[in-house]
C-alpha atoms as a printed R data frame, in Angstrom:
   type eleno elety resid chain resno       x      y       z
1  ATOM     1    CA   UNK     A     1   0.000  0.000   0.000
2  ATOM     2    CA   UNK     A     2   3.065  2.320   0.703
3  ATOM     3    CA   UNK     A     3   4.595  1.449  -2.403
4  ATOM     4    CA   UNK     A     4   1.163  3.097  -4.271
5  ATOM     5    CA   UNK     A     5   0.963  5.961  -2.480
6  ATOM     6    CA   UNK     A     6   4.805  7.516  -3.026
7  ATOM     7    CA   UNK     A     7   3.827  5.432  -7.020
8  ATOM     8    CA   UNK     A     8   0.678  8.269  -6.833
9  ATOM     9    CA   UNK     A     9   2.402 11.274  -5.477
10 ATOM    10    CA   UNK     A    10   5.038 10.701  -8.014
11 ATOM    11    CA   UNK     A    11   3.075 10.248 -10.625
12 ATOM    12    CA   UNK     A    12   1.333 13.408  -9.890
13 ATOM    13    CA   UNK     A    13   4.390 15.750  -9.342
14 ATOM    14    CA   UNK     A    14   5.462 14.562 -12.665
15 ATOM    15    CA   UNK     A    15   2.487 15.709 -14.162
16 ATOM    16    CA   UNK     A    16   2.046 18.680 -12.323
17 ATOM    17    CA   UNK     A    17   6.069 19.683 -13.439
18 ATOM    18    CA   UNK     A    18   4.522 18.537 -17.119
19 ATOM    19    CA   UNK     A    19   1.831 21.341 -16.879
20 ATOM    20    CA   UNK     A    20   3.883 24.179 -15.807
21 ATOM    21    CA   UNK     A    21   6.601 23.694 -18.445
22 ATOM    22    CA   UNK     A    22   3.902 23.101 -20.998
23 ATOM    23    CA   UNK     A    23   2.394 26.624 -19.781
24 ATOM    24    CA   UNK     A    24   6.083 28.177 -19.767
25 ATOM    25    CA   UNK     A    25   6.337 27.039 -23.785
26 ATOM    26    CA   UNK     A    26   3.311 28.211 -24.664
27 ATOM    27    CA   UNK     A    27   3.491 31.757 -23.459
28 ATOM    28    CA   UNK     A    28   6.931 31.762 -24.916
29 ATOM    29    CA   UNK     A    29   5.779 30.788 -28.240
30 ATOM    30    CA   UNK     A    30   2.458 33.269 -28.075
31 ATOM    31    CA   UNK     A    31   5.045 35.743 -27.357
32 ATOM    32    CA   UNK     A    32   7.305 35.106 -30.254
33 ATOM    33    CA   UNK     A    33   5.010 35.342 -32.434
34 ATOM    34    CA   UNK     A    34   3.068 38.208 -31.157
35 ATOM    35    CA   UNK     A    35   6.419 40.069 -31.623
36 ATOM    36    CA   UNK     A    36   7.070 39.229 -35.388
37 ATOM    37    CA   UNK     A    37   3.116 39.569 -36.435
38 ATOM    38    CA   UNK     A    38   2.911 43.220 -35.150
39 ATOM    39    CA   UNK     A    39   6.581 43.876 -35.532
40 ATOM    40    CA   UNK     A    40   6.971 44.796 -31.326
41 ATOM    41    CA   UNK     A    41  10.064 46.289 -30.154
42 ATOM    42    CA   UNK     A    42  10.514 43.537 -26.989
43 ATOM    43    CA   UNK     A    43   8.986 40.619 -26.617
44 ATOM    44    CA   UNK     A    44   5.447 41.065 -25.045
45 ATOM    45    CA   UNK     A    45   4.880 39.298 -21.172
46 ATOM    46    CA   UNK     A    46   2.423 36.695 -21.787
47 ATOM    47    CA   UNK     A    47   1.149 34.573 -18.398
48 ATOM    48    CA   UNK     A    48  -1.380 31.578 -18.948
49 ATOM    49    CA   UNK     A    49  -3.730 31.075 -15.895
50 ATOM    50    CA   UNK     A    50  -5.927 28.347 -15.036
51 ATOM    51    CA   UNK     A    51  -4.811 24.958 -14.464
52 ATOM    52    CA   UNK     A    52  -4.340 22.139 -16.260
53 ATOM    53    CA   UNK     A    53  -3.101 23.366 -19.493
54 ATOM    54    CA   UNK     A    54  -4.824 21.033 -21.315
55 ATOM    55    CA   UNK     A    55  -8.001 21.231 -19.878
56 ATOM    56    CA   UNK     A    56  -7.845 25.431 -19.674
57 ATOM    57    CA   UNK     A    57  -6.378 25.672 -23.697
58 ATOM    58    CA   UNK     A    58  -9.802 23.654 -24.259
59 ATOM    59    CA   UNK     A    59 -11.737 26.730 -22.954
60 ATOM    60    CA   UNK     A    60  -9.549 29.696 -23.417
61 ATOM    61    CA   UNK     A    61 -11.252 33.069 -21.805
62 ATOM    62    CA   UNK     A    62  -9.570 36.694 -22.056
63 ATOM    63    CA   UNK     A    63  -9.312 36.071 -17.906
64 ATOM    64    CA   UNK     A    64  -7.368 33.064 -18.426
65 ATOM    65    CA   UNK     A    65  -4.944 34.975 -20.966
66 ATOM    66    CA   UNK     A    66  -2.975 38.489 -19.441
67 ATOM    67    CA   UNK     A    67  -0.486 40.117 -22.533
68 ATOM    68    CA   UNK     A    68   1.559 43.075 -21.343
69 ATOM    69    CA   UNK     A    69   3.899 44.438 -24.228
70 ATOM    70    CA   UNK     A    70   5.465 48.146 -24.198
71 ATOM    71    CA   UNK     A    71   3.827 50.569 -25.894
72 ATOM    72    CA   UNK     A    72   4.875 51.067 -29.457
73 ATOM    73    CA   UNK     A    73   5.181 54.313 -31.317
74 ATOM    74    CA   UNK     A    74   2.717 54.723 -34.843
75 ATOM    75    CA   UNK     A    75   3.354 57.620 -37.183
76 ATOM    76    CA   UNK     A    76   0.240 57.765 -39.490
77 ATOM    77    CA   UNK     A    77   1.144 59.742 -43.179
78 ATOM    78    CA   UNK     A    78  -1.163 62.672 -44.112
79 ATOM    79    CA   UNK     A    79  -1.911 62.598 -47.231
């Protein structure tokens, strides 16, 4: 019976650790390519919330999804 329970809590560290470097690759990747669609300066912060990843990407909500990127300068051309 010991032998299952330290076989359960390892299991679910592991997949806990899985989830949080999924989450840290995603917002990585959202950032990337935030920055070289709308041609940013610095990469934008991104920060995923919710937990799991898997279950929250299923269901993404503007509360579950925070961007912070510095603001960028836009000269318009009068014509």
């Amino acid at each position: 019976m010991r032998k299952l329970l330290i076989g359960v809590v390892v299991l679910a560290a592991l997949l806990v650790t899985a989830d949080r470097i999924s989450v840290a690759v995603a917002e990585n990747q959202i950032s990337n390519r935030l920055t070289s669609a709308y041609g940013l300066p610095s990469k934008p912060g991104v920060t995923i919330t919710g937990f799991p990843l898997r279950l929250t990407s299923v269901h993404v909500t503007p509360d579950g999804l925070r961007i912070a990127a510095a603001a960028r300068h836009v000269q318009f051309a009068r014509s």
